[in-house]
N, C-alpha and C positions, 0 to 999 in steps of 0.2 A: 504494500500500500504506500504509493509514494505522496505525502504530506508536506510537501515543499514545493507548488504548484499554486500558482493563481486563482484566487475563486475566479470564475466565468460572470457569476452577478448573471446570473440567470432570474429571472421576477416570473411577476404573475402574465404577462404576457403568452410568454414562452410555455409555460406550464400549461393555462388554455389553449395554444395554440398543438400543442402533442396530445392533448386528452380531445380537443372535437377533431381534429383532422385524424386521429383513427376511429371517431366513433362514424366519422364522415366516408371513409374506407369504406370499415364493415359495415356498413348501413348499405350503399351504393354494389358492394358484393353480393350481397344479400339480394338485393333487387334483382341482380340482373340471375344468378342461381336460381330464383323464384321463376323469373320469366323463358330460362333454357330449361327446365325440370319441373318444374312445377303445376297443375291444373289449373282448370281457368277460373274455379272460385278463388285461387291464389294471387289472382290478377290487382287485387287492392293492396295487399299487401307491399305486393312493388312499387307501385305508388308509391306508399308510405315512405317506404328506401331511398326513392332519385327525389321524393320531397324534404329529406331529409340533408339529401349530399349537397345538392346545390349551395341553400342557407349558410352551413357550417362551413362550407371551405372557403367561404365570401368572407366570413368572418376569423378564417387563419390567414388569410393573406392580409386584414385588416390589422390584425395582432402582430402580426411578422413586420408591418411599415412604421405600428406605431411604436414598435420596439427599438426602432434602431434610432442613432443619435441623430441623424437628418432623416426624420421621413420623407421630405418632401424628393430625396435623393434615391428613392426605390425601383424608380426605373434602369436606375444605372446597375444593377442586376442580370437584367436583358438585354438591356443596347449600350452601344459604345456613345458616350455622350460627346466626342471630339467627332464622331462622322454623323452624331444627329445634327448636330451644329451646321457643318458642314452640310448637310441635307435639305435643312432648313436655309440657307444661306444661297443654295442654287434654286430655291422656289418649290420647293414638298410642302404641299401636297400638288401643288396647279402644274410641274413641270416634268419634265420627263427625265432632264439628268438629276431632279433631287428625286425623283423614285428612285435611279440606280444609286445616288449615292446613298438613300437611305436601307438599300436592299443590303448593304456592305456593313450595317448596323448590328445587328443580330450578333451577340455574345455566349457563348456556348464555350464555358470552361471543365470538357469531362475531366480533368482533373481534379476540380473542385467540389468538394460537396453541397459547398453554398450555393451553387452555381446549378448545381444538375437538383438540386431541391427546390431551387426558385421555378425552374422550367419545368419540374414533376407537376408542380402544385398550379402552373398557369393551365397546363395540360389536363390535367384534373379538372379543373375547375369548368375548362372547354366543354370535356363531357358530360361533365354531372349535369350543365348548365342544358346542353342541348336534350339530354333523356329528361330534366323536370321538364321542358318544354312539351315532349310527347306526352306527358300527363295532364296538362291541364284540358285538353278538349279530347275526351274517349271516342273513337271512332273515328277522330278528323285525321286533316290529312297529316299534321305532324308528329301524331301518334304511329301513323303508317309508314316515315319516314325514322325515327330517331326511336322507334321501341322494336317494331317489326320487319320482320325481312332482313336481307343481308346487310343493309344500310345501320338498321338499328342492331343488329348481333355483331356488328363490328365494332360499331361505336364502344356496345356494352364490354366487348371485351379489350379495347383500350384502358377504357375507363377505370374496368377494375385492376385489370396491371398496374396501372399508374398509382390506381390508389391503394394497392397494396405495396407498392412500393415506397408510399407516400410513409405509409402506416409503419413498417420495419426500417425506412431510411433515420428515422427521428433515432431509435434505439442505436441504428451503423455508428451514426451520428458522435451519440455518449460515447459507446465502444471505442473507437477512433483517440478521442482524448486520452492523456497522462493523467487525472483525473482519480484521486483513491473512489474506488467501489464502481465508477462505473469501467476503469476499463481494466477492473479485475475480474469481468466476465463476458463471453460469448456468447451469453443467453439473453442479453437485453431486450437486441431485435428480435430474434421470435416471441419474447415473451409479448413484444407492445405490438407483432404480429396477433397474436391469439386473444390478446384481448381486446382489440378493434373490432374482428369477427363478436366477439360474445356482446360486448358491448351496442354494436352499430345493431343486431338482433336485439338489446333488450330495448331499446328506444324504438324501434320499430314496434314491438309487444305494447309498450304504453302506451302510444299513439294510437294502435288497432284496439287497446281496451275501451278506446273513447269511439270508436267510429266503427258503423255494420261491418264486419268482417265476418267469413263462414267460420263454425266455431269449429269446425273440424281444419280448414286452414291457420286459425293459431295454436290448435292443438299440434300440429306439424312442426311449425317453429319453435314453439316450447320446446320440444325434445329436438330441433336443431341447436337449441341457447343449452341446453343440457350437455350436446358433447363439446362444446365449443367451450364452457366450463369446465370441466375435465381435460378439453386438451391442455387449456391454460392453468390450471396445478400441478399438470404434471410438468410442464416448464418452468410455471413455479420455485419446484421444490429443485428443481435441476440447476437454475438461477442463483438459488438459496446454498446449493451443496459448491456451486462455482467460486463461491467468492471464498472459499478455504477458510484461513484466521482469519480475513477480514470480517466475517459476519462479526465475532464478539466484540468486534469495537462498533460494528454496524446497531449492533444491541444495546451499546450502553448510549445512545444516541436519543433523544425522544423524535427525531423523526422519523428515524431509522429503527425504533419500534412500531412508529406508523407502518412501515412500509413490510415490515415482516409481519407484526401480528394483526395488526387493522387490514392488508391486504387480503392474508391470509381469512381470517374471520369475516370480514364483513363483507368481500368482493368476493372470496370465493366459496368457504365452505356453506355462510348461510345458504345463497342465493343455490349450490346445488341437493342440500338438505331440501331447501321446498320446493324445487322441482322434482325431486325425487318423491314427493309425497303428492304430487299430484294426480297420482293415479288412484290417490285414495277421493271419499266424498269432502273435499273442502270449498270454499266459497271463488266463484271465478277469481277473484280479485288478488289471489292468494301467487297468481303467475303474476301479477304488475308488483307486486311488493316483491317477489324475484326478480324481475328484471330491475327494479329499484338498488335495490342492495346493488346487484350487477354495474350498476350506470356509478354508483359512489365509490362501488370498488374500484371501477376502469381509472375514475380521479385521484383516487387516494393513492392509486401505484403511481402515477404522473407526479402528483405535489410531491411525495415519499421523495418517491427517487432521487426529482432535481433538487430535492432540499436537502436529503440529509449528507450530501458530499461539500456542501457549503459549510454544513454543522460542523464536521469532522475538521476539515482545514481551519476553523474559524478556533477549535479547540487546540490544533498542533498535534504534535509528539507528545507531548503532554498529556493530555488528555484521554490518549490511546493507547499510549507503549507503557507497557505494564512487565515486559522483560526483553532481556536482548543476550547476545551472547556470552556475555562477560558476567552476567547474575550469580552470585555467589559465589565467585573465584578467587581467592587472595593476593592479597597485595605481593606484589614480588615480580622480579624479571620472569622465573621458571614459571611463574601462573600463566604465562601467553596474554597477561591481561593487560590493558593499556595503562602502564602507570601513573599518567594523569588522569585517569579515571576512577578514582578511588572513594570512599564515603566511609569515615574513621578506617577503621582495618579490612573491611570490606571493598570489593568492587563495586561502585553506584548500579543500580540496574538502570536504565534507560530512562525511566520516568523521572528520577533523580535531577540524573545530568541536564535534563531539557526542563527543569522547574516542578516538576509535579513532587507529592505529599510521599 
């Protein structure tokens, strides 16, 4: 765990901004699996999905401008701002050589993470935008363009690459960093993979609680949000077993108990306890208070995560290192033990030397 690293100053922008654009994901997933497999009382349900992705991803690229120190600078993301200039300068839009110099605009850094996330999430947003549009008149012609036929299963299946890339880029993302906790594991992305699926399914479930839906089509989704729950504890606990020593420093954290047992509890084991008891006689309502827990779970893994690696660095060595190699070894050359490192006739242990009790 390396503790000698920059906080990022990561805020509540960011945190919103990874918790709806995977619920924005799985929701937009969900729609379009609904509309390749699924019957045609299933048909509203989809709906609910591309009505769902459009809104949210409007509002992560809203999060993503107001976050940065020049919003008004966000297009410089996508275009090279010395040939919009220039583009503009030759008469774009009225003229023909500022079209080609503005054609020479377009910034595509695949090197860059920042770069191939800004262009995921414009891409994304492209489709989600064009399937809500097939929704709002059933049977017109936009429906028949952007849901049906090979125009709309193309679409749909852009759409959800993207946005499942959208959804596991945010975790590549942590992983990537030097960062203690988050890039002491390889389970991040699948884990914020698996729970956009459960999650983008339980906002879909709430939404259809309140709107005619066949009850045998949310009775299907229910037990889709059932293995999509399970997937994601078994990554979970794989997440949990990645991070080695780090968990017990991760533990003595209070966000970092969010993130294990508030994750654990209340995003995952409630919400698959009462769907597993829905095949007993309980009250419909009993799947929206599952998908409930579900929806605060997906959050509380996003707040957890980006916070408790600020908690940890904000404490130091200190606050974490509880022993090191030199623990209990005696003073002297033949100890191997660093002679400046010593505490009465003892070797300091680590918490020691870096100020701790």
């Amino acid at each position: 765990m390396n503790l000698f690293v920059a906080d990022p100053h990561w805020g509540w922008w960011i945190i919103l901004y990874f918790y709806l654009g995977g619920i924005a994901a799985g929701a937009y997933f969900t729609a379009t699996l609904i509309e390749l497999m699924g019957r045609d009382e299933d048909s509203e349900l989809a709906r609910i999905g591309y009505w769902i992705a459009f809104p949210l991803v409007c509002l992560c690229g809203l999060f993503l401008t107001i976050d940065l120190d020049r919003p008004e600078r966000f297009w410089h993301m996508l275009l090279k701002s010395e040939v919009v200039e220039s583009a503009f300068a030759a008469g774009w839009p009225f003229s023909g050589a500022g079209w080609r110099h503005m054609s020479h605009a377009i910034m595509f850094k695949y090197w860059s993470p920042m770069s191939i996330g800004a262009w995921a999430l414009m891409l994304f947003g492209l489709c989600s935008f064009l399937s809500f549009l097939g929704t709002l008149w059933p049977g017109g012609r936009l429906e028949r363009w952007f849901r049906h036929g090979w125009s709309g299963r193309g679409l749909q299946a852009i759409g959800s690459l993207v946005g499942f890339f959208i959804a596991a880029y945010t975790g590549s993302l942590l992983t990537a960093t030097n960062e203690p906790v988050w890039s002491d594991s390889d389970w991040i992305a699948p884990l914020f993979l698996a729970s956009a699926a459960s999650t983008g399914i339980a906002l879909i479930i709430v939404i259809a609680g309140w709107r005619r839906v066949a009850p045998a089509a949310l009775v299907r989704l229910e037990r889709a949000d059932l293995w999509a729950l399970g997937l994601e504890l078994a990554i979970f606990a794989a997440f949990l077993a990645s991070l080695g020593g780090a968990l017990l420093a991760v533990l003595e954290s209070a966000h970092g108990r969010v993130l294990v047992v508030g994750v654990l509890v209340i995003g995952l084991l409630v919400p698959l306890a009462l769907h597993l008891r829905l095949g007993v006689e309980l009250p419909a309502r009993t799947a929206l208070v599952a998908a409930g827990f579900a929806l605060v779970g997906g959050f509380l893994l996003r707040y957890a995560l980006l916070t408790t690696t600020p908690e940890l660095l904000a404490r130091g060595p200190a606050g974490v290192g509880h022993f090191s190699p030199e623990d209990g070894r005696s003073r002297g050359a033949g100890s191997g033990a660093d002679p400046h490192n010593y505490y009465g006739d003892e070797v300091a242990p680590q918490s020691k030397v870096f100020g701790g009790d």
